[in-house]
VOBA-1610 file (N, C-alpha, C; in pm, whole numbers, padded with zeros to 5 digits, always signed):
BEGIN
Unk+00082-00120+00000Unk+00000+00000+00000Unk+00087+00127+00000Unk+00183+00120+00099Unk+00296+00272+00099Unk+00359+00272-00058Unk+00403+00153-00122Unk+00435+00169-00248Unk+00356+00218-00335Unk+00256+00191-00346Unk+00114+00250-00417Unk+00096+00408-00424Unk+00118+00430-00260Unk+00085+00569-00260Unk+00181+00643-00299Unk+00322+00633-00278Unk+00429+00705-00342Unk+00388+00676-00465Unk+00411+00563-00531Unk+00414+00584-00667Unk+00318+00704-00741Unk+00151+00680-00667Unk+00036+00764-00689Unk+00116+00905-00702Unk+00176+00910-00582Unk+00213+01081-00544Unk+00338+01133-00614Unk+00392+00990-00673Unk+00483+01075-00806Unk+00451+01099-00925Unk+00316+01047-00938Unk+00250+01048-01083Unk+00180+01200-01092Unk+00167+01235-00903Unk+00057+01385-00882Unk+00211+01459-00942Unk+00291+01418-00893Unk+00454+01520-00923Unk+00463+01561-01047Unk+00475+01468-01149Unk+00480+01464-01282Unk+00360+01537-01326Unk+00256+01534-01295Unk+00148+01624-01353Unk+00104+01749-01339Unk+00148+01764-01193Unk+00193+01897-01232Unk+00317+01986-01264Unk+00430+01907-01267Unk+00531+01965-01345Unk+00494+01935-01478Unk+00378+01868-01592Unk+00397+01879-01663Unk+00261+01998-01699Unk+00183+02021-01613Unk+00089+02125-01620Unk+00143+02223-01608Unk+00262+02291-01491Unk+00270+02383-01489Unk+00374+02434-01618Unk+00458+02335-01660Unk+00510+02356-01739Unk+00458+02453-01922Unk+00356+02379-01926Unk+00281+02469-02018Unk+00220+02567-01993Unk+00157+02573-01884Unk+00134+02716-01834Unk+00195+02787-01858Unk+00363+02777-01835Unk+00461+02866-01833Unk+00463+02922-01947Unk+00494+02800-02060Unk+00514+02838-02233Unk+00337+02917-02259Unk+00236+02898-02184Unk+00161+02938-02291Unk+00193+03156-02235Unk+00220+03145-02090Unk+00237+03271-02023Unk+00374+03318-02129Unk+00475+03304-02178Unk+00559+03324-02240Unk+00503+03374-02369Unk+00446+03251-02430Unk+00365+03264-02585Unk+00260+03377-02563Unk+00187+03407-02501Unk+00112+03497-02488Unk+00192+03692-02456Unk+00278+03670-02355Unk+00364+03764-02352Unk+00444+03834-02479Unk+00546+03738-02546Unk+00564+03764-02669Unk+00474+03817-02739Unk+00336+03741-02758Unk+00250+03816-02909Unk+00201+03977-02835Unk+00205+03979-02728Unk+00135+04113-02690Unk+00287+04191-02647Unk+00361+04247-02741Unk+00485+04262-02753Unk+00511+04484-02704Unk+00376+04521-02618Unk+00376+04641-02578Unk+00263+04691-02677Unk+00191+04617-02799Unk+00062+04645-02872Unk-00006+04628-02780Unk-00112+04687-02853Unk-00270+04599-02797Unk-00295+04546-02881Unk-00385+04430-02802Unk-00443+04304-02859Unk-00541+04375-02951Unk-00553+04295-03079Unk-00729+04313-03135Unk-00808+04300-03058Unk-00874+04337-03052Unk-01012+04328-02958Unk-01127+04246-03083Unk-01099+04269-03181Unk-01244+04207-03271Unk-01279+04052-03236Unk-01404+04036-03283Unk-01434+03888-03258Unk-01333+03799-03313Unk-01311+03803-03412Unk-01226+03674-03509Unk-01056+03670-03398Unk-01019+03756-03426Unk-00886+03766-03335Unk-00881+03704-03234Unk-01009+03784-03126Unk-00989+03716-02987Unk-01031+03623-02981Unk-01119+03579-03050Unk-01174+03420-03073Unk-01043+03319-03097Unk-00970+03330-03206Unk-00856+03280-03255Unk-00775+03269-03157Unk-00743+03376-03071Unk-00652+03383-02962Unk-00716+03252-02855Unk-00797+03314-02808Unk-00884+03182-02692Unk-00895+03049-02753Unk-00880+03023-02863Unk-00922+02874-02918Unk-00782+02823-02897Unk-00716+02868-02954Unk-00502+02824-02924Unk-00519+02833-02811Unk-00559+02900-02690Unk-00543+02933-02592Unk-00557+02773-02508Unk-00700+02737-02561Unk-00768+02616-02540Unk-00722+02502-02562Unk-00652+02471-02697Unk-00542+02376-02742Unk-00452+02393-02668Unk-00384+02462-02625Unk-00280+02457-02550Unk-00328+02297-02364Unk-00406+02417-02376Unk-00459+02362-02180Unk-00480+02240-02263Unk-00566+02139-02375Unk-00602+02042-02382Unk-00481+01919-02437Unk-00395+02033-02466Unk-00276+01936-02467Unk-00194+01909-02402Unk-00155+01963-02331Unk-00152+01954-02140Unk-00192+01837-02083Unk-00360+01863-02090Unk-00394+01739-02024Unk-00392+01593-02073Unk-00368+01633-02216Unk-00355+01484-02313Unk-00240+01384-02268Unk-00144+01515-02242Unk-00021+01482-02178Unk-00010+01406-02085Unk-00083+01473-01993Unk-00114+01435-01829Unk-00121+01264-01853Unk-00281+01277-01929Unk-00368+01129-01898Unk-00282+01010-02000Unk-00167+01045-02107Unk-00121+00964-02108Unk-00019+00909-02022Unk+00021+00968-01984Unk+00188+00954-01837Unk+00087+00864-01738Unk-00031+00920-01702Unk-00121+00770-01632Unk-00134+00659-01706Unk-00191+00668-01812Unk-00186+00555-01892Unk-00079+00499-01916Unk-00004+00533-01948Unk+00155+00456-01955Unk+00144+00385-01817Unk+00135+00480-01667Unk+00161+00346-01598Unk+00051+00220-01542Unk-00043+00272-01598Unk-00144+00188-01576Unk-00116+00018-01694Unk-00053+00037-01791Unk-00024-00020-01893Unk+00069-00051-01866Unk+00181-00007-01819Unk+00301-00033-01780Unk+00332-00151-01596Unk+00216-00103-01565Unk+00199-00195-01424Unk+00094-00306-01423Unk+00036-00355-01584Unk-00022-00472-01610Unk-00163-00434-01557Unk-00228-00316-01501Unk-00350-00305-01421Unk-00455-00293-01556Unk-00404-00316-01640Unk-00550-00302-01779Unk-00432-00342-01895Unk-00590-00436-01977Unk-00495-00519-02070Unk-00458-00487-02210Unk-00440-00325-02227Unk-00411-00281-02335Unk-00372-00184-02363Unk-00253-00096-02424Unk-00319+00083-02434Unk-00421+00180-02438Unk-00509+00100-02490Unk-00620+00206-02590Unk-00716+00152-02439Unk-00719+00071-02333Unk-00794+00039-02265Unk-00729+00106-02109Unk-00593+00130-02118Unk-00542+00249-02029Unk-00563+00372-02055Unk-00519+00441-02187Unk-00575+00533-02252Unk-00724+00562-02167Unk-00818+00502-02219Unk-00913+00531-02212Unk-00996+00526-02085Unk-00974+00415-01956Unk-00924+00453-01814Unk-00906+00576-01837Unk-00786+00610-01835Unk-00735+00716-01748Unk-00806+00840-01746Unk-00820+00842-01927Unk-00917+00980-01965Unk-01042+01023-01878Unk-01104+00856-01854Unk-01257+00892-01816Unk-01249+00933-01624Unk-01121+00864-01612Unk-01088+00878-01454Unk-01035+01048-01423Unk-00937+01065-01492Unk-00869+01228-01533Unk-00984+01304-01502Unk-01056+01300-01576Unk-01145+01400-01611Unk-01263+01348-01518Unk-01323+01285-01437Unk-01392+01208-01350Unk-01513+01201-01369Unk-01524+01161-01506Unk-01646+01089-01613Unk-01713+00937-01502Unk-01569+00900-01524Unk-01611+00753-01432Unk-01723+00668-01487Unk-01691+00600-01598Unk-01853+00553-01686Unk-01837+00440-01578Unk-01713+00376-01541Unk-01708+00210-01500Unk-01741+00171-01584Unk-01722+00109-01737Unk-01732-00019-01796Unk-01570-00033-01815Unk-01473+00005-01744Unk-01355-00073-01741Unk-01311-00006-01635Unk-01266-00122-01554Unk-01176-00125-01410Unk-01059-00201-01359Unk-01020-00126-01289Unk-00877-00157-01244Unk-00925-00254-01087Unk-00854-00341-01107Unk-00789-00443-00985Unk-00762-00361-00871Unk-00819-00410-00721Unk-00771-00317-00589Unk-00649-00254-00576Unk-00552-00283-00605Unk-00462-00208-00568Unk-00447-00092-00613Unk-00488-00116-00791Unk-00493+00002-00833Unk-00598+00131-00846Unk-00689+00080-00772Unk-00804+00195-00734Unk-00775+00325-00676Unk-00705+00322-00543Unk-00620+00457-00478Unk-00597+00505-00603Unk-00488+00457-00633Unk-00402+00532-00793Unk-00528+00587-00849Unk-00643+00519-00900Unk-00688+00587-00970Unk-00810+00732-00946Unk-00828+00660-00756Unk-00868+00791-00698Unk-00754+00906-00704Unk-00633+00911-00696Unk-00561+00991-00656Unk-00560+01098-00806Unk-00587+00990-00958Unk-00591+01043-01051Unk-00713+01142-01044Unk-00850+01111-01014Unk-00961+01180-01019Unk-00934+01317-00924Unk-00862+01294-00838Unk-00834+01429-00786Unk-00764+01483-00832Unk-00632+01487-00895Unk-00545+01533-01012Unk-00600+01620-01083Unk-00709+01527-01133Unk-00750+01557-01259Unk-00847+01676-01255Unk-00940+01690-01127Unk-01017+01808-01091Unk-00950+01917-01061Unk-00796+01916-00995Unk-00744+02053-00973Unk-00640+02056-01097Unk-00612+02018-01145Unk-00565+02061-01303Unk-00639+02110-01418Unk-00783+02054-01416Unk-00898+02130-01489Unk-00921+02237-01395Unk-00912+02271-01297Unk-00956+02353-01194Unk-00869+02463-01274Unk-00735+02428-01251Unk-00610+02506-01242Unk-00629+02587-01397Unk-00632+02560-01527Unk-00657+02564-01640Unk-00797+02653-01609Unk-00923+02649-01587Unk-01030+02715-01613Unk-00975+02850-01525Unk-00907+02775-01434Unk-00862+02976-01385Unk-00795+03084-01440Unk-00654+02979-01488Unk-00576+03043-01550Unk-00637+03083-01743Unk-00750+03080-01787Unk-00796+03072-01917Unk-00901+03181-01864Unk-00900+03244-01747Unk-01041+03332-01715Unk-00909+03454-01657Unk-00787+03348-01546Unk-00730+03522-01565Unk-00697+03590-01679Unk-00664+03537-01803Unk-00617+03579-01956Unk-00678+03661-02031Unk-00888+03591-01955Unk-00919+03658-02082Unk-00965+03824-01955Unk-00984+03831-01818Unk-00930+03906-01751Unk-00859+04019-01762Unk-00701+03959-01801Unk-00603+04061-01816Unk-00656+04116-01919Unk-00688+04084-02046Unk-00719+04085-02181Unk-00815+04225-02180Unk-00903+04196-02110Unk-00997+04309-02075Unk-01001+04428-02007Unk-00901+04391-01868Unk-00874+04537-01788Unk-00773+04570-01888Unk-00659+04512-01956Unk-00568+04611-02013Unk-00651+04675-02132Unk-00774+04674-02213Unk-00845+04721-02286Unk-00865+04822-02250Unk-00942+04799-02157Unk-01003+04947-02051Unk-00917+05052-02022Unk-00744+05050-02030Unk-00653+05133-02001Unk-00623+05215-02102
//
């Protein structure tokens, strides 16, 4: 069980070093294009802007739920990729259909994922509301 939970709690490690990690690049990428201009403000622009904005966070998490899947696949707890894959996604994101499950041991793990997975979507809907935020008070200036 203590092995379980470390392992769990290095998988929380990895996810968010690999969440915050894009955060960083998208805070960078975003910095750069607003280079002391102002942003367009028109629909098409800021639309365009928020949709990349969106790809970004969803590739992030693609990220995330495969690094689970790998070890879910990698520790024999489901008998395929596309059946870890797809675990993980519905667990990540805490869909939770249950028509595929993991063996006791690996349940924690996959609670520990469902919580992951709520403050990393958490983390993302904040950081995609302070943006469009900044976006707006610096308008107003």
């Amino acid at each position: 069980m203590t092995t379980i939970l470390i392992l769990a709690f290095g998988l929380v490690a990895a996810t968010v070093l690999i969440h915050t990690t894009f955060l960083a690049l998208s805070i960078r990428w975003l910095s750069v294009r607003n280079d002391g201009s102002a942003y367009d403000f028109h629909f098409w622009p800021l639309t365009w802007l928020f949709v990349r904005l969106v790809w970004i966070l969803l590739i992030s998490h693609t990220v995330q739920i495969a690094i689970w899947a790998c070890f879910y696949y990698w520790g024999a707890a489901l008998p395929d990729f596309e059946s870890a894959v797809y675990f993980s996604s519905v667990t990540y994101t805490t869909i939770g259909y249950g028509d595929v499950l993991v063996s006791p041991p690996w349940r924690i793990i996959a609670t520990v994922e469902g919580l992951t997975g709520i403050v990393m979507c958490s983390l993302s809907a904040a950081f995609f509301f302070s943006v469009m935020t900044r976006l707006f008070l610096n308008r107003q200036h």
